[in-house]
N, C-alpha and C positions, 0 to 999 in steps of 0.2 A: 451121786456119792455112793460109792459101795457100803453096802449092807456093812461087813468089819468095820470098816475105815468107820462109819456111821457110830458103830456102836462103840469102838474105841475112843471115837473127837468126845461125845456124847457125857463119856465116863471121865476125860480126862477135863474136860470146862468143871461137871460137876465137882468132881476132887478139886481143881484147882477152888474154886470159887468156896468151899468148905474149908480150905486148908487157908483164905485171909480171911473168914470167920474168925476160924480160930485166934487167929493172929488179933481182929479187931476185939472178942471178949474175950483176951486175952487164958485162951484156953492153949499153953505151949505145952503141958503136959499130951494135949493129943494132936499134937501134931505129927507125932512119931508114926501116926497109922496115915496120916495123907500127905505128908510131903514127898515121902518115898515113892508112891504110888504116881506121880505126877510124867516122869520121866518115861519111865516102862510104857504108861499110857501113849503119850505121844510116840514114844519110839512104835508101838503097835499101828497106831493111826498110819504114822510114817512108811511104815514097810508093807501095810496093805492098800496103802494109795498108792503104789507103784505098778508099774502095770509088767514091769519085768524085774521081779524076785531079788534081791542083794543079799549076798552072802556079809555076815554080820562083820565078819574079821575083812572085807573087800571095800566095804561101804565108810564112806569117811564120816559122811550124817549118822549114823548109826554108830559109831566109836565115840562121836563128840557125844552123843546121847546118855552112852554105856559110863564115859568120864564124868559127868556132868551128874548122875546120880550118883554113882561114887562119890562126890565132892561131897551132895547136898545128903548121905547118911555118917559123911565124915564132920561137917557140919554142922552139926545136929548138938554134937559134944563141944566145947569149949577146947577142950585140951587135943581136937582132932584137929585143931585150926590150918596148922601149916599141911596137914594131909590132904585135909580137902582144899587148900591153896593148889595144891600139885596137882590134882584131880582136872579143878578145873584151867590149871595153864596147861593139862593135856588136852582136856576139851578142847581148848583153841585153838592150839594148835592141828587141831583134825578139823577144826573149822578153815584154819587157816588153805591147810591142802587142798579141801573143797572149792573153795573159792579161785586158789590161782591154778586147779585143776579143769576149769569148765572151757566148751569148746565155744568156739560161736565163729562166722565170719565175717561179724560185724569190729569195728575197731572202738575200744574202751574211750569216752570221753576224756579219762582223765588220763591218758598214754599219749592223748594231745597235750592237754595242759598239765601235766604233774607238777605243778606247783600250786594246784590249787588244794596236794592235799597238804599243804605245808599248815594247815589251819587243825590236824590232828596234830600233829607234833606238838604243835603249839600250846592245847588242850592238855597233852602230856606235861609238858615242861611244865606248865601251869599248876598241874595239880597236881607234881611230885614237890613241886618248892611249897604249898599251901603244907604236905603234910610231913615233909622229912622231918621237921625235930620233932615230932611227936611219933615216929616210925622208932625209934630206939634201935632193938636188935634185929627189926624187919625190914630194915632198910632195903636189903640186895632182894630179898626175896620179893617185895612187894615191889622194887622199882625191874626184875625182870618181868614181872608182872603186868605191870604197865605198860612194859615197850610190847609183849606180847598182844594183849589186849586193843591196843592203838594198831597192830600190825593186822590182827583181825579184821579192827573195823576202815582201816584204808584197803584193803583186800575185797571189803562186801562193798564199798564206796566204789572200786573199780569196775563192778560188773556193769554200772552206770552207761547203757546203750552200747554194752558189747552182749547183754541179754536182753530179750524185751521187757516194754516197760514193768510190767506188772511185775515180773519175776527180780528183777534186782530191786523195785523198791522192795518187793517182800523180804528181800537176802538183808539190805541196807537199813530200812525201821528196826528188823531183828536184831542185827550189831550194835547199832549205835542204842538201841535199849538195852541190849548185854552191857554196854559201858555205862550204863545212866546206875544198873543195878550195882553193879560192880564197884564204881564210884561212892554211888549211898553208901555202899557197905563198907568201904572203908574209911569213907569220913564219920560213921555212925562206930566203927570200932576203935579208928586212934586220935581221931579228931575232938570231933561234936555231937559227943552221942546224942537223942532224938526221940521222943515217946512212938512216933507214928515211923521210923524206919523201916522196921520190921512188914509193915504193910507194904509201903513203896521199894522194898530189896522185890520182895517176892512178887509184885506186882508188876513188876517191868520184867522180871528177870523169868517168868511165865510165857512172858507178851511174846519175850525176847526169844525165847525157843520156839514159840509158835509160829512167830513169821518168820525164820532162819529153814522153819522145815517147810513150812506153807510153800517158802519159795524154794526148796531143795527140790520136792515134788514135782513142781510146774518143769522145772530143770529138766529132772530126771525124764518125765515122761512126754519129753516135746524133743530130747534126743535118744532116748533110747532105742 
């Protein structure tokens, strides 16, 4: 592990791990000094485990990064809510290009069977009908949301042996725990809200960037 990348991974566990402290004795007034700091970190991790340089406006892992903290200082505030909604349906959408962007000359498990991902849809449908009457004026916004998000994670589900193993699980745990946080969080805001949320948003949704870039990395530097 490079010396940076070292000291960056190093900085952003500890922030992270400080910042569900807060969350668990319920210190939200400081969380404004370490949630912020979580994203930067790994985006640093990210760009010095590369073994060839991205320019930040070229890199799609790094734009979803750049969105993604956006979201989480728009987030922060209650009345930022639809802002950092939008933040992060651009994160995804930069996630999205990554993913149907990668090369490989192996052929995707699921370009054989696509119908096996008929089981995200399905999850979709499911869990816009559990929370439409309770969505009110957020209906469109949060059901674009959802198709985006589902398109994500059957996008990270694709690289499924069209990348080696290690690297699409890394891409695939990463997604589908972007959807687990994603999820909580909405059923914890128009659903059923939840004393312990707050831990499990940020606690997937941490994990969930971690191994999205864990496996951008492997990507990155096995074709560059």
């Amino acid at each position: 592990m490079r010396q940076k990348q070292r000291l960056f991974f190093y900085l952003f566990s500890i922030v992270s791990l400080i910042e569900i402290l807060h969350i668990l004795i319920g210190k939200e007034d400081l969380r404004i000094f370490t949630k912020p700091l979580i994203i930067p970190l790994l985006g640093l991790t990210y760009y010095f485990s590369l073994d060839k340089k991205p320019s930040i406006l070229k890199d799609a892992v790094l734009l979803a990064l750049l969105f993604s903290w956006f979201g989480d200082i728009f987030l922060q505030k209650e009345s930022l809510f639809v802002p950092g909604l939008i933040c992060f349906l651009t994160a995804h959408i930069f996630y999205i290009y990554f993913f149907v962007r990668t090369r490989s000359g192996n052929t995707s498990y699921f370009k054989l069977r696509p119908v096996m991902l008929i089981a995200v849809l399905a999850y979709l449908i499911e869990f816009m009908y559990l929370l439409w009457p309770s969505l009110g004026a957020m209906k469109l916004p949060v059901l674009i949301y959802g198709i985006t998000i589902s398109t994500m994670l059957s996008a990270a589900i694709w690289q499924y042996q069209k990348l080696d193993d290690r690297t699409s699980l890394f891409l695939i745990i990463g997604a589908t725990l972007f959807v687990t946080s994603d999820s909580i969080l909405a059923i914890n805001k128009f659903s059923s809200p939840f004393k312990t949320a707050g831990v499990f948003i940020m606690t997937t949704y941490i994990l969930a960037q971690l191994f999205i870039v864990l496996g951008a990395i492997r990507y990155r530097n096995t074709t560059s």
